[in-house]
C-alpha positions in Angstrom: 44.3 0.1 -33.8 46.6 3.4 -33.6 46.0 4.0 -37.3 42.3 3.2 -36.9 42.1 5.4 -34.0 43.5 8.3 -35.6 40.8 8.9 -38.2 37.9 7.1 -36.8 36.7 9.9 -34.0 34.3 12.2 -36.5 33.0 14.1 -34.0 33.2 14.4 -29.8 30.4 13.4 -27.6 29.1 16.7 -26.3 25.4 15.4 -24.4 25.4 15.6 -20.9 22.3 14.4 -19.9 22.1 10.9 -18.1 19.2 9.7 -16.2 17.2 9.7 -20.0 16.2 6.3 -21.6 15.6 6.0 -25.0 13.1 4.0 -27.2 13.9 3.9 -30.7 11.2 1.5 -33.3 12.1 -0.9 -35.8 10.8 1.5 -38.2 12.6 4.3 -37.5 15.8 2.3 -37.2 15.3 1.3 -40.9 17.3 -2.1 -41.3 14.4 -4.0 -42.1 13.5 -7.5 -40.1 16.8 -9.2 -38.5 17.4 -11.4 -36.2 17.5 -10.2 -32.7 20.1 -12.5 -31.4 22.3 -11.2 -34.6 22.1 -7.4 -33.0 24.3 -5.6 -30.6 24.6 -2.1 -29.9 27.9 -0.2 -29.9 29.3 3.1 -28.5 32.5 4.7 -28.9 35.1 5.9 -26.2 38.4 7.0 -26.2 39.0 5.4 -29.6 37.7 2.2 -28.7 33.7 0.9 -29.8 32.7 -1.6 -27.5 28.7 -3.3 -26.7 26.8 -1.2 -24.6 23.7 -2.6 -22.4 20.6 -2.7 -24.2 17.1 -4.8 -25.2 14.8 -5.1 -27.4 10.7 -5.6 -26.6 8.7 -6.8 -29.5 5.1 -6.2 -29.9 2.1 -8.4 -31.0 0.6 -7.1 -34.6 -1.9 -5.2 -32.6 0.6 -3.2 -31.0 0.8 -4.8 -27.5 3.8 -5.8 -25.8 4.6 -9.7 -26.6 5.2 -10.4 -23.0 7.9 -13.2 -22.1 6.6 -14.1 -19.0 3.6 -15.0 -17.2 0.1 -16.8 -17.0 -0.7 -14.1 -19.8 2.3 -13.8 -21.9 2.3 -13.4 -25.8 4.2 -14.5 -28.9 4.8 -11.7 -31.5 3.7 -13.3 -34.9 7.3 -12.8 -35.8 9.0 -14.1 -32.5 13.0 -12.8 -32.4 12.8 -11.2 -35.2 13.3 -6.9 -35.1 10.9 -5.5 -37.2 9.0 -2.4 -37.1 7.2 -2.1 -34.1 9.6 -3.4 -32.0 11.3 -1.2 -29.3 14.9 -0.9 -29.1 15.5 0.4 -25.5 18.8 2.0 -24.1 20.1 4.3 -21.9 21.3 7.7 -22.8 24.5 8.0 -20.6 26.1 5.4 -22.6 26.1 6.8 -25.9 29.7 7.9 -27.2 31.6 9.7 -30.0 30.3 9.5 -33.4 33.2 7.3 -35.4 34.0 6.5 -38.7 32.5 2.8 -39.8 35.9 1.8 -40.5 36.4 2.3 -36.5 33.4 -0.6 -35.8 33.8 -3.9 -36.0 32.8 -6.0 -39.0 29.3 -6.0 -39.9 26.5 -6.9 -42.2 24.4 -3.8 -41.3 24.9 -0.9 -39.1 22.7 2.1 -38.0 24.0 5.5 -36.4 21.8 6.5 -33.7 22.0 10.4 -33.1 20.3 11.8 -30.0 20.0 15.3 -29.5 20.0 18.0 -26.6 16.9 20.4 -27.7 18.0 22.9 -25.3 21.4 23.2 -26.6 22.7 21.1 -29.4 24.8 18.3 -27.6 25.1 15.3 -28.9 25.7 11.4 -28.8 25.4 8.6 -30.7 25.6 4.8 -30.8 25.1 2.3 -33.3 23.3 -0.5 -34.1 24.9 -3.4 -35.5 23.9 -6.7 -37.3 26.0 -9.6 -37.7 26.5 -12.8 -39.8 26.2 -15.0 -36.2 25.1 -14.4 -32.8 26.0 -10.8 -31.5 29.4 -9.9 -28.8 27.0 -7.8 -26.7 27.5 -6.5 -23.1 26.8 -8.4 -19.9 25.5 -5.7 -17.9 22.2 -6.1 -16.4 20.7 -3.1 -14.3 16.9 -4.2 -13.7 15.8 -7.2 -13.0 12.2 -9.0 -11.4 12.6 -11.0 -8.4 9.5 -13.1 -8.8 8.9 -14.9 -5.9 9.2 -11.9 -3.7 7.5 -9.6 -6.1 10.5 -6.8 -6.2 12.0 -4.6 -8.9 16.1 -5.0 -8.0 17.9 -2.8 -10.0 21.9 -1.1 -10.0 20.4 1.9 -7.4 17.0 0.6 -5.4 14.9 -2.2 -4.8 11.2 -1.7 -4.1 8.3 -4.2 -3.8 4.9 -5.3 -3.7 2.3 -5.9 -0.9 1.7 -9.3 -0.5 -2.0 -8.6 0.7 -2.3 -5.8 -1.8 0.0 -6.0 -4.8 -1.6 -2.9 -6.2 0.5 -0.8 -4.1 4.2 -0.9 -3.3 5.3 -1.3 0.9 9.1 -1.6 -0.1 11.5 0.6 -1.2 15.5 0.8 -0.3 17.9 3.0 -1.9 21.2 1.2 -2.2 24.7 3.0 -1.4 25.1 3.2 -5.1 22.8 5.7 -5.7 24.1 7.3 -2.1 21.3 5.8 0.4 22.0 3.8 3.3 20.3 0.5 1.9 17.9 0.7 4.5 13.5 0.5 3.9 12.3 3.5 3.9 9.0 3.0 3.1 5.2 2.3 4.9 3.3 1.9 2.0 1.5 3.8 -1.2 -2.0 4.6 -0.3 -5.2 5.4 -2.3 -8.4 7.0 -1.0 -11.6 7.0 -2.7 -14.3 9.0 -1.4 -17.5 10.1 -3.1 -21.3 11.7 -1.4 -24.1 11.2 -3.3 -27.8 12.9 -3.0 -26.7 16.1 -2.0 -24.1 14.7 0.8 -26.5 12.1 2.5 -24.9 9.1 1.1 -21.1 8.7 1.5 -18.6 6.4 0.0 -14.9 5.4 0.8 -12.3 2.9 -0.7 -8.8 2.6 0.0 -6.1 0.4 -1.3 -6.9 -2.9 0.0 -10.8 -2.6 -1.6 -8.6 -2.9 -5.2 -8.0 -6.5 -6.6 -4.6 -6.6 -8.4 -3.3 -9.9 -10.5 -0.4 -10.5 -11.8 -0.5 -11.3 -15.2 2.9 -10.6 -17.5 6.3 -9.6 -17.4 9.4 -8.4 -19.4 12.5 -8.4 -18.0 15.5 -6.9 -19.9 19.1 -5.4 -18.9 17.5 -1.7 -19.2 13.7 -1.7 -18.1 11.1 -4.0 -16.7 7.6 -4.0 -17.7 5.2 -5.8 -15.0 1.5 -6.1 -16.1 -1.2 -6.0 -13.9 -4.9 -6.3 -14.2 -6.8 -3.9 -11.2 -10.1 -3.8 -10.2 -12.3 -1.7 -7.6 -14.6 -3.2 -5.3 -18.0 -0.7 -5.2 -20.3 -3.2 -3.3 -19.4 -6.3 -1.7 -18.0 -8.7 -3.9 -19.3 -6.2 -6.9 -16.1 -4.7 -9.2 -15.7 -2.4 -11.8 -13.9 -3.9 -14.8 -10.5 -4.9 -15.1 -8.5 -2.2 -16.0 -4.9 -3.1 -17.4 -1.8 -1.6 -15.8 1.6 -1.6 -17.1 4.3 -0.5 -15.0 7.6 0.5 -16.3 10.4 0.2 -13.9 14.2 1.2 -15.0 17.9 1.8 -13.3 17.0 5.0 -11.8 13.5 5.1 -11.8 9.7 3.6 -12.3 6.2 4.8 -13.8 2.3 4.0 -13.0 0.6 4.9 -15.6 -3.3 4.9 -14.4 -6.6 4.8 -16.7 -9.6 5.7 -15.1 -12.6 4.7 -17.7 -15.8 6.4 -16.5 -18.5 5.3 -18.4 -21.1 8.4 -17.0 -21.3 11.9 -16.2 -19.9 12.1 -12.9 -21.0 15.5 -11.9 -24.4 14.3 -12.6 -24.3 11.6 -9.6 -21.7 12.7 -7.3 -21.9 16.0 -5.2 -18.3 15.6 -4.4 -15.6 13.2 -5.3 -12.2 13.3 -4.2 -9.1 10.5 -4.6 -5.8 11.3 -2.3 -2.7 8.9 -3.7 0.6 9.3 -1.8 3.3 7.5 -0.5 3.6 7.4 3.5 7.2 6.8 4.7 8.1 4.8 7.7 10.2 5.5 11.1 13.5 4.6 9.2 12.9 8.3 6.8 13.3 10.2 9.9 16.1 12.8 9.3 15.2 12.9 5.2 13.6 16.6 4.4 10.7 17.3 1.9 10.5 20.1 -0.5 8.9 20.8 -4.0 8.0 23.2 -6.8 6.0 25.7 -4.8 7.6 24.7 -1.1 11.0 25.4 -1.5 12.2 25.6 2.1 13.5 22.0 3.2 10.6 20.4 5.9 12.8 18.4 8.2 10.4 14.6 8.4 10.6 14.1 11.6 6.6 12.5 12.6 5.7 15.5 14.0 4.1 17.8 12.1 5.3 21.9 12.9 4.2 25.5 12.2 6.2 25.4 9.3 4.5 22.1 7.7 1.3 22.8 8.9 1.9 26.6 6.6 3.1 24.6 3.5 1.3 25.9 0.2 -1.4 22.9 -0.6 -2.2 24.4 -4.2 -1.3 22.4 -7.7 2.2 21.4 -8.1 4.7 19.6 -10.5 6.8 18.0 -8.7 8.5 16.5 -4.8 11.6 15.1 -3.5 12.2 13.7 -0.4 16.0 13.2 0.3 18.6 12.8 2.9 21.6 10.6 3.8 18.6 7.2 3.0 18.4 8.1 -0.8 16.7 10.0 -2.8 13.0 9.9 -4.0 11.6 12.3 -6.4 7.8 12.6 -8.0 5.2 13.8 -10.1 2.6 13.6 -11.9 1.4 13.6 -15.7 -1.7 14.5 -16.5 -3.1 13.4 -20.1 -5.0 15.5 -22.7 -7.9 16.2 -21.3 -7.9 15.1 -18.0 -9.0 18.4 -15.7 -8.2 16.9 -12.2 -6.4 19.4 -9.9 -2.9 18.2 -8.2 -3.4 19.9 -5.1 -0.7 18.7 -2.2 -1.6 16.0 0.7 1.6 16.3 3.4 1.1 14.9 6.6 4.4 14.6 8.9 2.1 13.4 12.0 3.0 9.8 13.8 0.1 10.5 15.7 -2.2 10.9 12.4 -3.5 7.2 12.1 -4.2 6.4 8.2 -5.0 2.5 8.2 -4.5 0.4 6.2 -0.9 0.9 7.3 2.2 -1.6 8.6 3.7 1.2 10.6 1.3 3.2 12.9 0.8 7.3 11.7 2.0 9.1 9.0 5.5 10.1 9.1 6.3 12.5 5.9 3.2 11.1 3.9 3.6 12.9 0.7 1.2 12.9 -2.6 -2.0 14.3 -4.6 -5.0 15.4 -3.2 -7.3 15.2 -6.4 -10.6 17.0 -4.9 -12.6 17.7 -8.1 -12.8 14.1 -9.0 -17.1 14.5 -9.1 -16.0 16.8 -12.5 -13.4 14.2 -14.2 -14.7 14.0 -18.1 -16.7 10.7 -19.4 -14.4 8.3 -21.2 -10.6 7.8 -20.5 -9.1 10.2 -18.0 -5.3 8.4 -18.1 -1.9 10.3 -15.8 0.9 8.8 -14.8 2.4 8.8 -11.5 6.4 8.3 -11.6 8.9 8.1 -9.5 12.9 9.1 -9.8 15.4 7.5 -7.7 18.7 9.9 -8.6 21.5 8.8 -7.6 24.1 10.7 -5.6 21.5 13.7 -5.6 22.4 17.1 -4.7 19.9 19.7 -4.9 19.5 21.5 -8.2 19.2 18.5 -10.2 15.4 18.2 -10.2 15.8 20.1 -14.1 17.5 16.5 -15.1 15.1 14.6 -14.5 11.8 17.0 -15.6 13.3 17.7 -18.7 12.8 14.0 -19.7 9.1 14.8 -20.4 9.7 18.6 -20.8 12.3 18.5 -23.3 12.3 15.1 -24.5 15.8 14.2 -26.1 15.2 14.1 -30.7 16.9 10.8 -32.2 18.0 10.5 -35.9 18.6 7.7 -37.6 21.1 6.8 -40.7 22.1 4.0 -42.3 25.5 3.4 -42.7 27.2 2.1 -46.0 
């Protein structure tokens, strides 16, 4: 080991980032089809290459997700088997140095993952091994789906479903891990609809609960849980829109909704005004936490009632929102795809007294999201974003650039095959 150690270390871990995940495909991997139970991944530390947490999601041949679990779950036409589709998934703060192959153990093949720092250079890497047999691979498992109780439980926070209305999540505790107080500190995530027609003399209004949600499919890995949903809107009565599929992605340290609105018509040619608020209302047990984002950076104490100060606050577009105190630490935004023209104006209510049913706990008490008021002039077709949510753990202010610069300045992976 000492001899091995002394020439195996090529080159120092120098990356620094840590709340990025990575998702690497079959293809650009490059080993061809293997056996998934013959893979493990490896990183190197202090002269030492051990298994590092990790999965990998297959996908059907037309590019969906072969879900594992569920009344809708599919079979990839090559079940267990890596090939080139297939997502390997892992996360960035466990990559190591990059070693010498006579460092790893004993393997059939092996690929050197590289990932890259755009903004400066650093670097880590890890490596991909396959084996004659069944893998050595690590035990650690930081997400996993309660099913019975419809909750995400990961390493940091747990947050859960409705029961009544599993479109929108009414749970969410921040564990002492992450530096909350494991307490909920959540009402619920609310959606408003509203629309006028004919000039203003016909009105329209949905909220949350006028949404059907089913559960349809799941993954469930060490790194990242995938929960399928298929969502509809109630317009009239028992009338719906179509189904519309959701996939939300849910890892250690945080969780995304990505949303697709199809609209078949020219809305600006129906509506005279459209408008669709989606925020997250805390409950009494946030009291204390403070609010602040990218174009209010002066820390608004949530206390349920609603000041000078809050009542001031600068409503225009913004790119992101945390909400911290000694209960955790939540932090948003929201991605807007090509195309898609909707403003991302501010809705903040801090008001106890502010009633906003459907709701478990009376008011609004630091109710914090998107006012989207030009949705009479959203495009025809697909108009996708995705709303997601960071829990950071052991946040201190200042590290909001950590997490944006996993969409801003995604992290670059090369691939090499090792002889």
């Amino acid at each position: 080991m000492l001899a091995a150690t002394a020439f195996a270390q090529e080159e120092p871990k120098t990356l620094t980032r840590t709340a990025d995940h990575i998702t690497v495909t079959g293809q650009k991997i490059g080993l061809g089809n293997i056996d998934i139970p013959k893979l493990a991944l490896f990183a190197c530390h202090n002269g030492e290459c051990n298994p590092i947490p990790f999965q990998i999601d297959e996908r059907t041949d037309d590019n969906d997700y072969a879900f594992t679990k569920g009344p809708e779950a599919k079979t990839d036409s090559s079940p267990n088997v890596f090939d080139s589709n297939d997502e390997l998934v892992f996360s960035v703060r466990d990559t190591g140095d990059r070693f010498s192959p006579l460092a790893l153990p004993n393997y059939v093949q092996a690929a050197e993952i590289e990932v890259t720092d755009p903004q400066n250079g650093n670097k880590g890497w890890c490596y991909l091994l396959e084996f004659s047999g069944p893998a050595q691979r690590s035990k650690e498992d930081r997400v996993n789906y309660l099913l019975d109780e419809d909750q995400i439980d990961t390493i940091y926070y747990t947050v859960g479903f409705a029961k009544k209305v599993p479109i929108a999540y009414d749970y969410l505790c921040i564990k002492s891990e992450a530096g909350g107080n494991n307490t909920d500190i959540l009402d619920r995530f609310k959606m408003h609809v509203w629309a006028s027609f004919f000039f203003g003399k016909l009105h329209y209004s949905r909220n949350e609960e006028d949404f059907t949600s089913r559960l349809v499919a799941w993954i469930d890995g060490p790194i990242r849980v995938i929960r399928r949903t298929k969502n509809a809107l109630k317009v009239f009565g028992n009338v719906k829109v179509p189904e519309v599929i959701g996939d939300s992605v849910y890892y250690d340290n945080g969780m995304m909704f990505p949303t697709i609105f199809i609209i078949p018509v020219r809305l600006d040619l129906i509506l005279t005004k459209g408008e669709f608020i989606g925020t997250t209302d805390f409950s009494p047990n946030a009291k204390g936490m403070v609010f602040y984002n990218s174009r209010n950076p002066n820390p608004m104490v949530i206390d349920g009632k609603m000041d000078a100060s809050e009542k001031a606050l600068d409503l225009l577009p913004y790119e992101w929102a945390v909400v911290t105190g000694p209960q955790g630490t939540w932090m948003s935004r929201l991605v807007l795809g090509a195309g898609v023209n909707l403003n991302k104006n501010l809705y903040y209510v801090d008001d106890e007294s502010a009633i906003d049913a459907p709701e478990e706990h009376p008011g609004q008490i630091g109710s914090v999201g998107y006012r989207m008021d030009n949705l009479h002039k959203a495009h025809r077709g697909e108009n996708r974003f995705a709303s997601i949510i960071y829990i950071p753990p052991n946040f201190k202010r200042g590290m909001e650039s950590q997490y944006l610069d996993i969409i801003d300045h995604p992290l670059r992976v090369e691939v090499k095959i090792l002889k």
